[in-house]
C-alpha positions in Angstrom: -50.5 -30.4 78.7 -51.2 -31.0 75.3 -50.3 -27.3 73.6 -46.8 -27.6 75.5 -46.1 -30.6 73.5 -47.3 -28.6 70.5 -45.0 -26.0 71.7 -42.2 -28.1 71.8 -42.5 -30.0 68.4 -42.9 -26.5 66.3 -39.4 -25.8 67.7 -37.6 -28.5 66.7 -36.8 -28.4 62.7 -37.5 -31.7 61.4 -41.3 -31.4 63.3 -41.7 -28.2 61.9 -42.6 -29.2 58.5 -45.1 -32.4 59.8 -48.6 -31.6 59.8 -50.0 -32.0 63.1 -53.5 -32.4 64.0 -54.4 -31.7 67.6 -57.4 -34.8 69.2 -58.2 -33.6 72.3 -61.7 -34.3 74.7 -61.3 -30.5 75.4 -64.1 -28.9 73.4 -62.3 -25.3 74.4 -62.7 -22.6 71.4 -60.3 -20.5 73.2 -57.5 -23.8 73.4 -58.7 -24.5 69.7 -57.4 -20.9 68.6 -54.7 -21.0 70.3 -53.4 -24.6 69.1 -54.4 -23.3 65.6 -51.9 -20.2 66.3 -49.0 -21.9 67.5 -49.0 -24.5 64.4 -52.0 -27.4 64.5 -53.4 -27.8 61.4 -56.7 -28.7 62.9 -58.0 -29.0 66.0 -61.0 -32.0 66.7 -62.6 -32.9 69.5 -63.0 -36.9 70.2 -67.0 -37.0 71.0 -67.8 -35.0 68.0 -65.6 -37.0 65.1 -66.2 -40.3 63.6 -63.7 -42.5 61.5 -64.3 -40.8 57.9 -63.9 -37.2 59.3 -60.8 -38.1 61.3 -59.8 -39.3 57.5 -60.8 -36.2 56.3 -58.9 -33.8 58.4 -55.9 -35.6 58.4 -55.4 -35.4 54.7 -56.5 -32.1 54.5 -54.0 -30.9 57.7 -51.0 -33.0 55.2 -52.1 -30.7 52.2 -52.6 -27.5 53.9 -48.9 -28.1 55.4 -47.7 -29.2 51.9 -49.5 -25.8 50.7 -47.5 -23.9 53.3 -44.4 -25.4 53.3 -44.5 -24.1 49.7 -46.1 -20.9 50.0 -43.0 -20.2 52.5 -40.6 -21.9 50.0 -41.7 -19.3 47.3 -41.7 -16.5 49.7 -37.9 -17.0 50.6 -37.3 -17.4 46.9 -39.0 -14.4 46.3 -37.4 -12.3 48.6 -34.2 -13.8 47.8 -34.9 -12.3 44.1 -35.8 -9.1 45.6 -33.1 -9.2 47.5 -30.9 -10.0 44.9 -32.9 -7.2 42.7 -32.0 -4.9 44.9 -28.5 -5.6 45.3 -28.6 -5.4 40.9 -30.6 -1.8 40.6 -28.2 -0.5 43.3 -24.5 -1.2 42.3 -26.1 -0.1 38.9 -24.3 3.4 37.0 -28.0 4.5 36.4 -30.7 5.8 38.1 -33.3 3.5 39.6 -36.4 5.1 40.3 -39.8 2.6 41.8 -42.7 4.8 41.9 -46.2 4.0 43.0 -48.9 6.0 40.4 -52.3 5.5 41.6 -53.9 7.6 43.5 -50.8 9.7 43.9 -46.9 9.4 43.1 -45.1 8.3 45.9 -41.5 7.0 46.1 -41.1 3.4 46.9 -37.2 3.2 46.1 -34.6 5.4 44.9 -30.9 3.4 44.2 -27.6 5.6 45.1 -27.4 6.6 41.3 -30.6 8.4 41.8 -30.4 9.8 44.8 -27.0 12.0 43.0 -29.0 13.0 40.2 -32.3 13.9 42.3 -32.3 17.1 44.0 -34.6 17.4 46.9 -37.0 19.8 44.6 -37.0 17.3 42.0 -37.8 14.4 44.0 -41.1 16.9 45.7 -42.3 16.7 41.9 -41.2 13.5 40.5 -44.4 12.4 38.8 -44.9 16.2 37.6 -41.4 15.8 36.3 -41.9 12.1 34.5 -44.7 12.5 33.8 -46.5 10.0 35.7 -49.5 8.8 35.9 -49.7 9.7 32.2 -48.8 5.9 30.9 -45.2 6.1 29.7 -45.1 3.4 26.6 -42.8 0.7 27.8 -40.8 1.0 24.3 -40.5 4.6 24.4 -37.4 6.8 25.4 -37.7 10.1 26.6 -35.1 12.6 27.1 -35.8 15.3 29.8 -33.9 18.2 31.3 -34.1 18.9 35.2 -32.2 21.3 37.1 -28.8 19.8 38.8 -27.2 20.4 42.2 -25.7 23.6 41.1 -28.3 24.9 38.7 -26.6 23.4 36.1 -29.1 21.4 33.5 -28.6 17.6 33.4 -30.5 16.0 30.7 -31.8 12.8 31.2 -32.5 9.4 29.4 -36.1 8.0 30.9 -37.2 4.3 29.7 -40.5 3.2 32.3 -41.7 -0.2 32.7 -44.9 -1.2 34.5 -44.5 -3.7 37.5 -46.2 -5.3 40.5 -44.6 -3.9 43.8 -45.5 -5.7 47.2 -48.7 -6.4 45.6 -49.4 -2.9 44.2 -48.9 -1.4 40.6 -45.7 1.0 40.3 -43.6 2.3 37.3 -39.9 0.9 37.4 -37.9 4.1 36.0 -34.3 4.0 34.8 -32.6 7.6 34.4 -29.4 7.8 33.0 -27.6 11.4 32.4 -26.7 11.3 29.1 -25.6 15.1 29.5 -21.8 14.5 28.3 -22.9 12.1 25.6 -25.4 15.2 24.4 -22.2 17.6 24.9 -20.0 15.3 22.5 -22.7 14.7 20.3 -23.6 18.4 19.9 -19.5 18.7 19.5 -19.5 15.7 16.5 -22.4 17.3 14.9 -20.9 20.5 14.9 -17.9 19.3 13.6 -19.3 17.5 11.2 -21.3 20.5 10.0 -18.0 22.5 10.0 -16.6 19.6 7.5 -19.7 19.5 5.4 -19.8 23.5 5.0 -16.4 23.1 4.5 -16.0 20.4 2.0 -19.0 22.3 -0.2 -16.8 25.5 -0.1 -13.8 24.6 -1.2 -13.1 24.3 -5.1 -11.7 21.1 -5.0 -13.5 17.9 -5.5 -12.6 15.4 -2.3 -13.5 11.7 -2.3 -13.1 9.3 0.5 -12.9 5.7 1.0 -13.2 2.9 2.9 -10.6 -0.2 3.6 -12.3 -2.0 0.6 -12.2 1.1 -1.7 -16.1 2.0 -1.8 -17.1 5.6 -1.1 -17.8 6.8 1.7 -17.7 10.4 1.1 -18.1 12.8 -1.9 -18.5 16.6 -1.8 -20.5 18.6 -4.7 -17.6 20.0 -6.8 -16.3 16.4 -7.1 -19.6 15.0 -8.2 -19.4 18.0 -10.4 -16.2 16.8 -11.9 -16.8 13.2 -11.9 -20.4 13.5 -13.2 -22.0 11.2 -10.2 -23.8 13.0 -7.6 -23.5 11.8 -4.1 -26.8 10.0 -4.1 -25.4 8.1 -6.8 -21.8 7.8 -6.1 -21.9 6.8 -2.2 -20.8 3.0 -1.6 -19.7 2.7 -5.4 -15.9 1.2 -6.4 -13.5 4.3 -6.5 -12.8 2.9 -9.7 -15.9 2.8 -11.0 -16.0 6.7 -10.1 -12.8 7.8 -10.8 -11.3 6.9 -14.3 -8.0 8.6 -14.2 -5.2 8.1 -17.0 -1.8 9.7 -18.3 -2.3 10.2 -21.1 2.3 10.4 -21.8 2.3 7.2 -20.1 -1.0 5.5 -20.4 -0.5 4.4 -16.6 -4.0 4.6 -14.7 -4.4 6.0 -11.3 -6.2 2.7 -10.2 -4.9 -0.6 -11.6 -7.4 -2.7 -13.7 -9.1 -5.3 -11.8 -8.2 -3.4 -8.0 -10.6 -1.1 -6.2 -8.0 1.4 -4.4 -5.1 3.3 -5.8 -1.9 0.9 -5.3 0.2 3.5 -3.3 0.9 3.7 0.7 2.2 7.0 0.7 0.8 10.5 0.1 1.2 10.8 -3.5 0.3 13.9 -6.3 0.7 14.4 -9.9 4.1 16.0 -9.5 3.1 19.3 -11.4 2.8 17.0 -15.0 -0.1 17.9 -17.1 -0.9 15.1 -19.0 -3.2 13.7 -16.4 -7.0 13.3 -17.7 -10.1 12.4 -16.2 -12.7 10.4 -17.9 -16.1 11.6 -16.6 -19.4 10.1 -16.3 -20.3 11.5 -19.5 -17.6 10.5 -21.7 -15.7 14.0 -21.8 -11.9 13.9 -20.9 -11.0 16.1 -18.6 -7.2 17.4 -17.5 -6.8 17.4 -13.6 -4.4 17.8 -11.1 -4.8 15.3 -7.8 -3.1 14.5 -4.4 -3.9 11.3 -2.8 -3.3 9.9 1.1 -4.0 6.8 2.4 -5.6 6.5 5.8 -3.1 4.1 7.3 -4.0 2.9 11.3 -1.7 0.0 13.2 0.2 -0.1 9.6 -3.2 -1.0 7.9 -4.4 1.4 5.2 -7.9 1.6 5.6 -9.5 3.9 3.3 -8.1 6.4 1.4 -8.5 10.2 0.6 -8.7 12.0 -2.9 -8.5 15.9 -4.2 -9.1 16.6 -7.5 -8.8 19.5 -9.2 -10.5 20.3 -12.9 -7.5 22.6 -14.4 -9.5 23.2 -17.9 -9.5 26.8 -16.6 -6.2 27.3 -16.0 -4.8 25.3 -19.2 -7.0 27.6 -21.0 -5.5 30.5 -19.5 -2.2 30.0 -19.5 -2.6 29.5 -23.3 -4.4 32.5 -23.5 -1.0 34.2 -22.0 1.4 31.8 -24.3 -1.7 33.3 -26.9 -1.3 37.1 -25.7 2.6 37.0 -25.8 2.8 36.1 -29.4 0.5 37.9 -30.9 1.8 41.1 -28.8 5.1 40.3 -30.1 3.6 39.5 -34.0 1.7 42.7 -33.2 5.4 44.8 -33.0 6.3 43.1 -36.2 3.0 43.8 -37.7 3.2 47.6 -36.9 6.2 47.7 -38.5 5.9 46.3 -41.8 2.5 47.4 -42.2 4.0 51.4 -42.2 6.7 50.2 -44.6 4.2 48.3 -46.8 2.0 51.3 -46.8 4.8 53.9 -47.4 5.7 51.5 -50.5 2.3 51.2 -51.7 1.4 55.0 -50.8 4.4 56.0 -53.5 2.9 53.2 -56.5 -0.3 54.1 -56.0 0.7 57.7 -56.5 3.0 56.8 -59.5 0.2 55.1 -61.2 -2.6 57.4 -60.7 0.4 60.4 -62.4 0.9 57.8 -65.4 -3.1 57.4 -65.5 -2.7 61.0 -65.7 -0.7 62.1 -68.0 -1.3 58.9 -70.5 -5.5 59.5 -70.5 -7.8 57.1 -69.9 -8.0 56.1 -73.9 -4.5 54.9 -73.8 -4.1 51.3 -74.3 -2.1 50.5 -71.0 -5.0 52.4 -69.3 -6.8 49.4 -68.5 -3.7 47.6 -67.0 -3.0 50.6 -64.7 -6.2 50.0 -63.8 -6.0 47.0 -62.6 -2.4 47.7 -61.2 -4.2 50.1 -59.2 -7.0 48.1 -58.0 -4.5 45.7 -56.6 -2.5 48.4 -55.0 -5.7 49.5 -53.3 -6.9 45.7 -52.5 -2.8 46.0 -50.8 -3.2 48.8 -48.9 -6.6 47.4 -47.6 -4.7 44.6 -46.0 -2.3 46.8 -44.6 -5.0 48.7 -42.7 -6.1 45.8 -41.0 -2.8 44.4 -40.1 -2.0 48.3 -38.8 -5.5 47.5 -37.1 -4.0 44.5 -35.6 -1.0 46.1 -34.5 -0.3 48.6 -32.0 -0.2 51.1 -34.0 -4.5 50.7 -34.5 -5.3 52.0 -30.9 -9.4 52.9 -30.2 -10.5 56.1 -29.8 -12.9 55.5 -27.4 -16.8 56.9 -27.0 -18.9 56.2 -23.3 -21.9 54.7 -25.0 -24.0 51.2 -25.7 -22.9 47.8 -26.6 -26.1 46.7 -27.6 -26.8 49.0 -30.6 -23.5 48.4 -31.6 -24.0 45.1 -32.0 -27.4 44.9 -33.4 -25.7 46.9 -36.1 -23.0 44.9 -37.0 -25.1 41.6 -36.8 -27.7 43.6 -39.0 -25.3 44.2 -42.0 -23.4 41.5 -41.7 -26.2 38.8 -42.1 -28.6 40.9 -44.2 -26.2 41.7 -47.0 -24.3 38.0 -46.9 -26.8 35.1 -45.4 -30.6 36.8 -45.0 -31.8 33.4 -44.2 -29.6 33.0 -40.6 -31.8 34.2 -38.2 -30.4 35.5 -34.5 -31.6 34.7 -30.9 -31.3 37.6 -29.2 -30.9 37.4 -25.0 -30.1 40.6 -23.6 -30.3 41.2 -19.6 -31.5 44.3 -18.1 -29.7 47.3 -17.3 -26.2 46.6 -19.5 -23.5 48.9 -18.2 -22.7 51.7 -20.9 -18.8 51.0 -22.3 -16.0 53.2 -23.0 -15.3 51.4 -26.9 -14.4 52.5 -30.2 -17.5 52.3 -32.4 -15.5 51.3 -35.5 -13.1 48.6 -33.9 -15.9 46.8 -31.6 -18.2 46.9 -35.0 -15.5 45.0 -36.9 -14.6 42.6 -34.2 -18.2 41.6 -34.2 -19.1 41.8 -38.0 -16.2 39.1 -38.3 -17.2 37.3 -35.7 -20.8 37.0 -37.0 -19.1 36.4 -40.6 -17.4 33.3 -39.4 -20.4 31.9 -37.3 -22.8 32.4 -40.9 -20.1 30.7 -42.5 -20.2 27.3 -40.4 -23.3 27.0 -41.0 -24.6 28.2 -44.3 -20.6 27.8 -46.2 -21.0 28.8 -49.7 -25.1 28.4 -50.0 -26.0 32.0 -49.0 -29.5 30.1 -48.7 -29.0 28.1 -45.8 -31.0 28.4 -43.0 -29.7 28.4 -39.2 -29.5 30.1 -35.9 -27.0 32.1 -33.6 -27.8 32.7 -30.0 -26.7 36.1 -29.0 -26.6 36.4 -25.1 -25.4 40.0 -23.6 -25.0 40.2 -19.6 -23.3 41.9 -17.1 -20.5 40.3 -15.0 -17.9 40.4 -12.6 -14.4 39.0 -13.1 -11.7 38.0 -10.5 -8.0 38.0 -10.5 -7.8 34.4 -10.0 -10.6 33.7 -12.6 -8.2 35.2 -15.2 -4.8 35.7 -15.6 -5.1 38.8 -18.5 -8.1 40.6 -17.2 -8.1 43.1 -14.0 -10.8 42.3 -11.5 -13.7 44.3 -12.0 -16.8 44.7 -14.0 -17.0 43.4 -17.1 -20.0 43.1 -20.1 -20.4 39.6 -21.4 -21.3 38.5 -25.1 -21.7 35.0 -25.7 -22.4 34.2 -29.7 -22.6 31.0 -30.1 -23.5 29.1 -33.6 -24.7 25.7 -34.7 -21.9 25.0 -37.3 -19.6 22.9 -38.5 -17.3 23.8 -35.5 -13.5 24.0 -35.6 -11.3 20.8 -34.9 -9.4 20.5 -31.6 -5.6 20.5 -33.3 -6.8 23.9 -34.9 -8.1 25.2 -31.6 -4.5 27.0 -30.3 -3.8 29.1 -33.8 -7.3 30.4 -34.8 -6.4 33.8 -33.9 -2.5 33.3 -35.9 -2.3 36.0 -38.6 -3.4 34.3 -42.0 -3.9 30.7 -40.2 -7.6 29.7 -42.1 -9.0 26.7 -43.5 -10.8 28.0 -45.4 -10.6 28.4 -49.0 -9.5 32.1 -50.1 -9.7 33.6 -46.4 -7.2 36.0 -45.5 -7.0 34.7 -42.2 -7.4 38.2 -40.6 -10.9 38.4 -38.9 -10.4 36.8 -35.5 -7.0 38.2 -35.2 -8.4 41.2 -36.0 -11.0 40.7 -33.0 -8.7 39.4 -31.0 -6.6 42.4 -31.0 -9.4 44.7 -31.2 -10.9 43.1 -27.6 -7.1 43.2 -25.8 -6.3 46.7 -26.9 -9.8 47.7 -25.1 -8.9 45.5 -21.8 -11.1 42.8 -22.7 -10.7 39.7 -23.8 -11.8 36.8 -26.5 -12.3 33.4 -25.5 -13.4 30.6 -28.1 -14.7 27.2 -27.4 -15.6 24.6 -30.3 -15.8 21.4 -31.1 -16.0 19.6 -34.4 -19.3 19.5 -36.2 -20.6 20.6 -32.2 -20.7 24.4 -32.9 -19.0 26.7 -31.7 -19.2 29.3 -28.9 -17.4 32.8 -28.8 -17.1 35.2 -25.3 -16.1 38.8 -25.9 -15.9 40.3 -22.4 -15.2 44.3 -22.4 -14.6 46.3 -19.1 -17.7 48.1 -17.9 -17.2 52.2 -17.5 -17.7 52.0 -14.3 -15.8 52.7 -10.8 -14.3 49.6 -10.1 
């Protein structure tokens, strides 16, 4: 009973992996089959072998057992990876998704993570929903949105990978619902737009660091300040940026040779106004600043900056400081002007009685002359500082700026310095005014006087340009602490003269403060009080041997 003791020897372990080769005088194909089936490597029959084949099917039988003890080796191992595998994919967060692709999309295994965020409909019309059998390329990341269990959209993060699958080709999908990462991002970026719109619309410069003092973070009226734009500024040294000194105490906001401002507290310039900026292009600036350090677990790491350019409001608080005086020289004015005239009202009338009565051929004839020539030169002056005063008020005509002041520009220049040629820039559609013809003309034919004079001097010859520019334009309260917020016509006259020096600057519109030689001292204080009396305003910007650049702004008759 030969195949019972091959029965018998496959069961036991240690027989199971020796190659056994079955010799038998039984030339049975049916026994042969069988003994093949229950584990014999080969089956020979004695009367048909001979010593080499014997040989021959014995190693063979040892290799084809070697072969299959192996083949089975690998097989456990491989199902042992599968196993393990499948055990990985699903205790896995995400969705694990093994799809078959050709000829149709079938679902080979689905982890508990997809299962949840599969619906029933969406596993029907997987591959129309993947996309599959359209190739998926294996580096790409798609992001799709399916319907969840409630309706509610869940968008997905897809990354495919082809793989063999029990011998078959199949996509290996991970899914992963990124839809609260998409809600938090949408919530960052929406934030983040919020501090961007934010950060351009307010009108202080902000500046943000890092822990080692390089910027991180510039908005547009900073770099407007500073003179760096943000393409230019981002991952410089504050310092580098942001050359702040007193200029009382010569103390720097940053220290030389550090990056970040030496202070661990929230910190501002305490109201002093001798802070100054020094910007990119060399101009000093006056600002007001307020500084906090970003501080976490004790550690400051970074630091916020606000800056604030308060040229503006320098300038017009000394335009108040400016107004006040000259209002209150303006009362003294008015009075001493009717005094001086009464006086000079009585000599002049004494004079032109002795004239009178004497005859011109008398010999102090010529001398009362003169007396009276004086006396009239006297009274001249008077006018204008009664002009200046309160007691000049405008009787004023609705009409045109701009013929007024083609007129006064005309005569001015033509009879004085021909060869100073104007630039005219006039917008369209110029408001009419409500203006005195008379006091508008004389604010401007000074005005035009002094700008000639910067640049031509004594030499009547000398040949230069002023830029005329006349525009409509709207003030605000805050932009202006004199003018009323409305609309408002804007000449700009601007020269290319010797300019005025900055310790000047504050008294050019004084009574009698000139230097220049045998000035009265008169014209722009003439102006200035011409432009207040009609609700306006005069504002003067010069430097030395830079030109200079005059602003009359006049209130527009219209509804405000």
């Amino acid at each position: 009973q030969g195949l019972d003791t091959l029965q018998k020897l496959r069961q036991t372990r240690t027989a199971r992996e020796i190659p056994i080769v079955v010799l038998t005088v039984l030339d049975d194909k049916e026994t042969g089959i069988k003994a093949v089936q229950m584990g014999a490597q080969e089956y020979l029959v004695k009367n048909d072998i001979t010593p080499q084949s014997l040989t021959t099917s014995i190693r063979y039988a040892i290799e084809r057992q070697r072969l299959t003890i192996q083949l089975q080796k690998e097989t456990e191992e491989l199902e042992h990876s599968e196993n393990q595998f499948i055990e990985m994919i699903t205790n896995t967060p995400d969705g694990v998704v093994i799809l078959e692709s050709d000829p149709t999309v079938n679902i080979h295994y689905m982890n508990p993570a997809a299962e949840v965020l599969l619906t029933p409909e969406c596993k029907k019309q997987i591959g129309k929903i993947f996309g599959i059998p359209t190739p998926l390329d294996e580096t790409e990341t798609r992001e799709i949105e399916i319907p969840g269990e409630k309706g509610t959209p869940v968008t997905l993060e897809i990354r495919g990978v082809k793989i063999d699958w029990k011998e078959k080709d199949a996509w290996l999908l991970s899914l992963r619902d990124i839809t609260g990462h998409k809600s938090l991002l949408k919530e960052f970026q929406d934030d983040k737009e919020q501090l961007d719109v934010t950060l351009r619309s307010i009108a202080d410069g902000v500046i943000a660091t890092d822990e080692t003092g390089a910027i991180r973070l510039i908005n547009w009226v900073a770099g407007q300040v500073t003179g760096w734009t943000r393409e230019m500024a981002l991952g410089k040294p504050l310092a580098e940026i942001l050359k702040m000194e007193n200029k009382s105490t010569g103390q720097t906001l940053i220290t030389p040779g550090e990056t970040m401002v030496n202070k661990s507290e929230i910190a501002e310039n305490s109201g002093t106004n001798d802070w100054v900026l020094t910007a990119r292009n060399g101009n000093e600036i006056p600002i007001e600043y307020s500084y906090a350090p970003v501080m976490r677990d004790k550690q400051k790491i970074g630091e916020v900056l606000v800056i604030r350019d308060v040229t503006e409001t320098r300038e017009m608080e000394q335009e108040v400081v400016r107004a006040q005086n000259l209002e209150a020289l303006g009362i003294l004015a008015a009075g001493i002007a009717h005094e001086y005239n009464n006086i000079l009202t009585s000599t002049l009338g004494y004079i032109s009685l002795v004239k009178r009565v004497l005859g011109d051929d008398h010999k102090v004839s010529p001398r009362l002359k003169k007396a009276e020539d004086a006396g009239l030169r006297a009274k001249k002056i008077s006018y204008r500082l009664f002009t200046f005063a309160k007691g000049g008020e405008p009787h004023k005509v609705l009409g045109s700026i701009i013929e007024t002041m083609k007129q006064a520009v005309q005569d001015t220049l033509d009879k004085r310095y021909p060869a100073v040629k104007v630039n005219w820039q006039i917008a369209p559609g110029i408001w009419p005014l409500s203006f005195d013809f008379e006091q508008v003309y004389l604010a401007v034919s000074n005005i035009i006087k002094n700008a000639a004079e910067s640049m031509a001097g004594i030499n009547r010859d000398t040949k230069g340009w002023i830029d005329i520019k006349i525009e409509n334009t709207k003030i605000l309260r805050e932009k202006s602490l004199i003018l009323k917020s409305g609309n408002y016509i804007k000449i700009v006259i601007a020269d290319q003269g010797c300019g005025i020096a900055e310790e000047h600057l504050p008294r050019i519109c004084d009574p009698y403060f000139t230097t220049k030689k045998g000035a009265e001292g008169l014209g722009l204080t003439t102006a200035y009080s011409i432009l207040r009396k009609h609700g306006g305003e005069l504002r003067i910007k010069s430097k030395k041997n830079r030109g200079t650049r005059v602003t009359l702004l006049l209130p527009a008759a219209l509804l405000q």
